[in-house]
C-alpha positions in Angstrom: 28.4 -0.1 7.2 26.1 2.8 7.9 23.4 4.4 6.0 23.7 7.1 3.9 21.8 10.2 4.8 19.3 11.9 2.8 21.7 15.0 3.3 24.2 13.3 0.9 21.5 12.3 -2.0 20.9 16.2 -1.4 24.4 17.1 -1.8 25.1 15.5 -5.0 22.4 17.2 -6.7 19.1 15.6 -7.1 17.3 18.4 -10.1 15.5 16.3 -12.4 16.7 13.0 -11.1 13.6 11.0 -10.1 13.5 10.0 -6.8 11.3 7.2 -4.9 10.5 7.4 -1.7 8.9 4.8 0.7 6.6 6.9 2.8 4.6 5.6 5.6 0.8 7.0 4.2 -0.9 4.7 6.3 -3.3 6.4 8.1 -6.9 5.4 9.6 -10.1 6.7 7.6 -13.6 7.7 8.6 -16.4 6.9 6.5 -17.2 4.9 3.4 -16.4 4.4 -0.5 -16.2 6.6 -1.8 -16.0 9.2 0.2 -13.2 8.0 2.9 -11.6 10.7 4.7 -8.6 10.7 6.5 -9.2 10.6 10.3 -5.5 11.2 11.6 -3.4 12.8 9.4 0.0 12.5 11.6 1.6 10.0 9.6 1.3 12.1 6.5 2.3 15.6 8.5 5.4 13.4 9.4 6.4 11.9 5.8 6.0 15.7 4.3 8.9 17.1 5.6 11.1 14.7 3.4 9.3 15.1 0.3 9.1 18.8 0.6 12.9 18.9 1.2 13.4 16.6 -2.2 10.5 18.4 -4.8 12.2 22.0 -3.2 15.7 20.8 -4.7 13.9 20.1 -7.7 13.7 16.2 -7.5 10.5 14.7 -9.5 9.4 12.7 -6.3 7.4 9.4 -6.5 6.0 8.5 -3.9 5.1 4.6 -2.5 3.3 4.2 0.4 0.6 1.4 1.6 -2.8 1.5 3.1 -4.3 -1.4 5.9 -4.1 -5.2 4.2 -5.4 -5.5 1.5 -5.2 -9.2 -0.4 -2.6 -8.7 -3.4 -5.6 -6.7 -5.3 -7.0 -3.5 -5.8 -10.1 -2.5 -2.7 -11.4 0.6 -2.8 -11.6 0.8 1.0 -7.4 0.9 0.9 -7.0 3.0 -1.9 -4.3 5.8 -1.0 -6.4 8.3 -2.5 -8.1 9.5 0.6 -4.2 10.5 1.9 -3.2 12.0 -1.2 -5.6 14.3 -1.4 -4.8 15.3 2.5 -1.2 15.3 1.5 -2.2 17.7 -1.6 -4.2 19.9 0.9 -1.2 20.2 3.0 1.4 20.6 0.2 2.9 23.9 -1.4 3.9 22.2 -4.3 2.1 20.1 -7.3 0.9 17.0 -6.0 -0.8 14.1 -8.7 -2.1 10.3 -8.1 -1.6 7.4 -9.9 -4.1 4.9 -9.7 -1.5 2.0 -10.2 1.7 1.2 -8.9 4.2 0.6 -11.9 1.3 -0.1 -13.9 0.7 2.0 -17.4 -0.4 5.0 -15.9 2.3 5.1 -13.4 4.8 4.9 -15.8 3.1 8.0 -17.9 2.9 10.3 -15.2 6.2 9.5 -13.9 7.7 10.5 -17.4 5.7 13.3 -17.2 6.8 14.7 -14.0 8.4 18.1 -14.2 11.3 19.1 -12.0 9.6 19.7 -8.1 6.3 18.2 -8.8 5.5 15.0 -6.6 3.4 11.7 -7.7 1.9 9.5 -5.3 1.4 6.0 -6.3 -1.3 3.8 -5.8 -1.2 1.0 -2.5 1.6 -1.2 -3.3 0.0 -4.2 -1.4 -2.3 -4.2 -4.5 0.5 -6.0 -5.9 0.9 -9.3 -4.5 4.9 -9.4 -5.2 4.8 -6.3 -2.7 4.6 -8.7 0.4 5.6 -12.3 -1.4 7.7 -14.6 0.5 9.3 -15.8 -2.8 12.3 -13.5 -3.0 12.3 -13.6 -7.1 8.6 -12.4 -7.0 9.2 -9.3 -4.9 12.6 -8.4 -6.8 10.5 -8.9 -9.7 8.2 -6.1 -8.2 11.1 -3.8 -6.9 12.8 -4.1 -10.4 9.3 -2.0 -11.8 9.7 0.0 -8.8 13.2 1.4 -9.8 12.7 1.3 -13.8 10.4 4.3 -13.0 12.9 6.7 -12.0 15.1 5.8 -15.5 18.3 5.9 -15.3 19.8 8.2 -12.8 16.7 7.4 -10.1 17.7 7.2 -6.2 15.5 6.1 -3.4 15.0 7.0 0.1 13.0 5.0 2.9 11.1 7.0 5.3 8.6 4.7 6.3 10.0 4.1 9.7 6.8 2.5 10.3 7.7 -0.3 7.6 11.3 -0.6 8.1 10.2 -4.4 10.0 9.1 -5.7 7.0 10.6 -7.3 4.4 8.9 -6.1 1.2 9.9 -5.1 -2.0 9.3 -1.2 -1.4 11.5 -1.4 1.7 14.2 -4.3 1.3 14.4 -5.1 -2.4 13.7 -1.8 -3.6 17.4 -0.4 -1.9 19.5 -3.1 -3.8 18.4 -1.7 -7.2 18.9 2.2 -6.7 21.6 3.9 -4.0 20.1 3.9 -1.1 19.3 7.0 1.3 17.9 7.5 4.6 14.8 9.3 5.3 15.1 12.1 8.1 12.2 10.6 9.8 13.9 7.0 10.1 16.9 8.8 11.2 14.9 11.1 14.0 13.0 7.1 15.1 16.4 5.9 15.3 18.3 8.2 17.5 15.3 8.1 19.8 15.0 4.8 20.1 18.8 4.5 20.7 18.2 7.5 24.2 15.6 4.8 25.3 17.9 1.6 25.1 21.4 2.8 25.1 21.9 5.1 27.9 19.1 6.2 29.0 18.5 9.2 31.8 17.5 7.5 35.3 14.6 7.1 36.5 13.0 5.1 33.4 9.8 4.4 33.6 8.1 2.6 30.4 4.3 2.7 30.2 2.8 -0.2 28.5 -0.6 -0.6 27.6 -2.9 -2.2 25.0 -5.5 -4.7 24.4 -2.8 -8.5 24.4 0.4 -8.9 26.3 1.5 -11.6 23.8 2.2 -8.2 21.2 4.4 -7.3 24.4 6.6 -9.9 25.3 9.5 -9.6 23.7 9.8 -5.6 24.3 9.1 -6.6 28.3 12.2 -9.1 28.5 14.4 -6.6 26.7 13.3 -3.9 28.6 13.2 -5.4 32.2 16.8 -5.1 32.1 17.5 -1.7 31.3 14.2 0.5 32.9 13.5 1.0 36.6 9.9 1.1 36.3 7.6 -0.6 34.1 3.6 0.7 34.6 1.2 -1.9 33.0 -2.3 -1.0 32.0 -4.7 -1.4 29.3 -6.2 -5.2 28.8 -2.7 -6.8 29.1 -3.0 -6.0 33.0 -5.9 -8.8 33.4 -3.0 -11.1 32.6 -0.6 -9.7 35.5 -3.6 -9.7 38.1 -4.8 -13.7 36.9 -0.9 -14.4 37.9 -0.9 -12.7 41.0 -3.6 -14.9 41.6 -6.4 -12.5 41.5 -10.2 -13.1 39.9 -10.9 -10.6 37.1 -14.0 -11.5 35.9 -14.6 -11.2 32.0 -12.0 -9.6 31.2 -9.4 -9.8 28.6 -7.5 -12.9 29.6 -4.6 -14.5 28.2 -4.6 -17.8 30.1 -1.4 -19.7 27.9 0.7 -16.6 29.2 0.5 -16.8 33.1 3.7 -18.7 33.3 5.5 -16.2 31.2 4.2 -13.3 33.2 4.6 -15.1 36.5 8.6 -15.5 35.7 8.7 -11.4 35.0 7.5 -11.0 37.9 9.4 -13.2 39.9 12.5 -12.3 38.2 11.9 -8.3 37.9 14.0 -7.3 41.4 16.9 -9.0 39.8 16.6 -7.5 36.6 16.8 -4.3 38.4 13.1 -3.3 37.4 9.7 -3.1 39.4 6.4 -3.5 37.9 3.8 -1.0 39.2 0.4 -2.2 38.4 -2.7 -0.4 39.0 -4.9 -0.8 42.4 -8.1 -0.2 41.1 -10.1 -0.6 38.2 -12.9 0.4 36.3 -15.3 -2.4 35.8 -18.2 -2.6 33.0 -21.5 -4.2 32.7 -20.7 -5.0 29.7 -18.2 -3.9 26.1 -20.0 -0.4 25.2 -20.1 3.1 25.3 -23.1 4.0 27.7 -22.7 0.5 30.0 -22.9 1.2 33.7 -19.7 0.7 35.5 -18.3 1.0 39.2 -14.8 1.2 40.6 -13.6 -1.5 42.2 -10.1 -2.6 43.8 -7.9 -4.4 41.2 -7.3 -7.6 43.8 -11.2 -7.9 44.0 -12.7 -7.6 40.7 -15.5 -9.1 40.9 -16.8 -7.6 44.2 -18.9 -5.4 42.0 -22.5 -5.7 41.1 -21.3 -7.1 38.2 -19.7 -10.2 39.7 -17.8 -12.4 37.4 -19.6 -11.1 34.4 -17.6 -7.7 34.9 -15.2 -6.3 32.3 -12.1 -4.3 33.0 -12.0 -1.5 30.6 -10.0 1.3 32.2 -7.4 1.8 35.3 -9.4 3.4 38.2 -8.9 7.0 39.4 -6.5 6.0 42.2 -4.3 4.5 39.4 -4.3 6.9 37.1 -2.5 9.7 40.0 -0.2 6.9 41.5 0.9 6.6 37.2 1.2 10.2 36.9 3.0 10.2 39.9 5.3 7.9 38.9 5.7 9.7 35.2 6.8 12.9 36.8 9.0 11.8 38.8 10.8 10.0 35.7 14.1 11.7 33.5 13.3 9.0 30.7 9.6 8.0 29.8 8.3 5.2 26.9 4.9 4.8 26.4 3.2 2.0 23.7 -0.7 1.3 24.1 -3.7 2.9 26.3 -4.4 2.1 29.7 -8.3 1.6 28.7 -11.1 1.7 26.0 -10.5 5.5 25.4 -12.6 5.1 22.0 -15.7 4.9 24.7 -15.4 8.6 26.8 -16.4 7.2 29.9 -13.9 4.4 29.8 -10.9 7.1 28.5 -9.1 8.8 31.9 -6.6 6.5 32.4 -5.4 7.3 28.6 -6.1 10.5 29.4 -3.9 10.8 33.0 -1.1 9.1 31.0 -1.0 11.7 28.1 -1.7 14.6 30.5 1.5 13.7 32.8 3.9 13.3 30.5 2.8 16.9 28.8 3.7 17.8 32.2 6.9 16.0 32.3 10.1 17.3 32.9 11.7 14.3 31.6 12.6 13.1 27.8 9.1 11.8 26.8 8.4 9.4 23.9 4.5 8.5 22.8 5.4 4.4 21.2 3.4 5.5 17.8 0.2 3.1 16.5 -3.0 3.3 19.5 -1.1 5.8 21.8 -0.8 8.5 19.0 -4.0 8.1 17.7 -5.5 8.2 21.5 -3.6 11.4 22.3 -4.6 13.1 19.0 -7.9 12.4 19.9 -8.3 13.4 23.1 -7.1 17.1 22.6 -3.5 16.8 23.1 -1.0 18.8 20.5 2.0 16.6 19.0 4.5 19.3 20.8 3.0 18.6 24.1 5.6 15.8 24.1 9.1 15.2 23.5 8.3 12.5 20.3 6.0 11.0 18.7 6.6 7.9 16.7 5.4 6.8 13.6 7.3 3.4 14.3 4.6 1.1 16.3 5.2 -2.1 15.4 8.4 -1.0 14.1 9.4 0.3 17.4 8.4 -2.3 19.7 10.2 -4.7 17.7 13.7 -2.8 17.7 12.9 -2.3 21.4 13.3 -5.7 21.8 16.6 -6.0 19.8 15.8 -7.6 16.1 17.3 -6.6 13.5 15.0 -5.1 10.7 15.2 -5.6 7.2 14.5 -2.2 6.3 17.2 -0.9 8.2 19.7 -3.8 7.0 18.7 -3.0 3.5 20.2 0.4 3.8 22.9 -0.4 5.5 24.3 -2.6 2.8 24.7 0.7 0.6 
């Protein structure tokens, strides 16, 4: 069964009907309680399209989104308040806050919504039913969620970047209202699909990032349907140890050299050819103003350095043979930076990535999390490329084939 599309909530009228939707508000924040800012405000840009579409056709929106972790309580330092009040900034309509989920004062200012006004409720991982394993306990949860809306309510998920979890506010939550999908999760989905359905030849994938255990699965999916996969970031340490190379202090994942050792052996039959980088920028040691030196990626530990070196960026030569490599591509995937491009010195390889697929002639998608925060910050406009997700996690995990409960939820609708 397929989803049905906000388009059809729309339809069938939706003035003064109360509508809930799962928005993906989780955004990083500079500075301290209580006066947290929002640092990147992509994720909200991207969820305000759908709620200015509902609170235009006069829908009294509520809003649930979450913030970081938090432990089944209320923190200050996740409060959603910080992205409401960006959200407000941004808004043309009336925007309000209630500082608890389906608590009493969510409940008030739900029934007091007037037709095109919008409420954002507070984190629902302050509930601890939000994220319970015990399916009775986040039904429970749900249940509060929809008695909100009274009794013509609808809800609509468009929190791609939640749809792999199975929560109350994205699985539970669609078997007690009708069930729509957001525009966002249907723009992540047809994207996806042009990377691993038929995708336009040469495909290159660009993978990045601190661990290459986050990046297995997406790696064996994906060996079989790219032509090129480019690996930087700290997960190339664990290619170079299985090549057989030194790499001194590196980020090392020792109990995944056998896995990575059988991509690569098996890679030419898959049809794929990993392209990893010939140099490498090594560090004195993990910080912004350490001295560092350029070294070839097969001999690490010939700097001055010596074993106590730390890889923290692809090297110059790398970053061109990449670009290279991105422009000559019709189909281009990239999840995670090639360096430490928090630290400026430690940021061209990030940099080179983002810059050639701006330049790209090719269908170019930024994987969401790290790699759209990086390009945000280092200058680069959201048009530059052909999409940016809001998925991360999300993404990666469809990449490699699961089946995600957010998705399933809708689809039973």
């Amino acid at each position: 069964m397929t989803a049905h599309a906000l388009d059809e909530l729309l339809a069938g009228g939706v003035r003064g009907r109360h509508v809930l939707v799962r928005s993906d508000l989780n955004v990083p924040l500079d500075g301290d309680v209580p006066s947290l800012k929002v640092a990147d405000d992509g994720r909200i840009r991207a969820s305000l399209p759908v709620i200015r579409r509902l609170a235009e056709a006069g829908a009294r929106v509520l809003v649930m989104a979450h913030l970081g972790r938090p432990k089944g309580a209320p923190e200050p330092k996740y409060s959603l308040r910080p992205a409401y009040e960006r959200l407000k900034e941004l808004a043309t309509f009336t925007v309000k806050f209630a500082e608890d989920t389906a608590g009493e004062q969510a409940r008030a200012l739900a029934a007091e919504l007037a037709d095109g006004e919008v409420l954002v409720l507070e984190n629902v991982r302050f509930d601890p039913r939000e994220t319970s394993k015990d399916d009775a306990e986040r039904e429970a949860f749900a249940a509060e969620l929809a008695a909100l809306t009274g009794d013509n309510g609808a809800y609509v998920d468009d929190a791609f970047g939640a749809v792999h979890r199975k929560h109350a506010s994205v699985y539970d939550i669609a078997a007690k209202l009708p069930a729509y999908q957001g525009d966002l999760v249907r723009t992540e989905l047809e994207v996806l699909n042009r990377l691993t359905d038929v995708p336009q030849r040469p495909y290159v994938v660009v993978l990045g990032g601190s661990k290459v255990s986050d990046k297995l699965a997406v790696i064996e999916n994906l060996m079989g349907k790219a032509d090129y996969i480019l690996v930087g970031g700290g997960m190339v340490f664990t290619f170079l140890a299985a090549q057989g190379h030194k790499v001194g202090a590196s980020l090392l994942e020792e109990d995944q050299l056998d896995i990575v050792r059988g991509y690569l052996a098996r890679a030419k039959e898959a049809g794929c050819s990993f392209v990893l980088p010939t140099d490498i920028v090594v560090a004195e040691k993990f910080a912004a103003d350490a001295a560092f030196e350029v070294v070839p990626a097969d001999d690490m530990e010939s700097s001055s350095f010596g074993a106590a070196g730390l890889g923290l960026d692809i090297g110059p030569e790398s970053q061109e043979r990449f670009a290279q490599q991105i422009h000559s591509a019709n189909t281009v995937f990239w999840n995670g930076p090639m360096g430490v491009f928090e630290f400026p010195a430690f940021a061209g390889g990030t940099r080179a990535v983002a810059k050639a697929l701006t330049g790209s002639e090719g269908f170019t998608v930024v994987g969401g999390g790290d790699s759209a925060a990086a390009v945000r910050s280092l200058g680069f406009d959201d048009n530059a490329f052909g999409h940016i997700s809001t998925g991360g996690g999300a993404s990666l995990e469809y990449l490699e084939g699961k089946a995600l409960p957010g998705l399933t939820a809708l689809d039973r609708g």
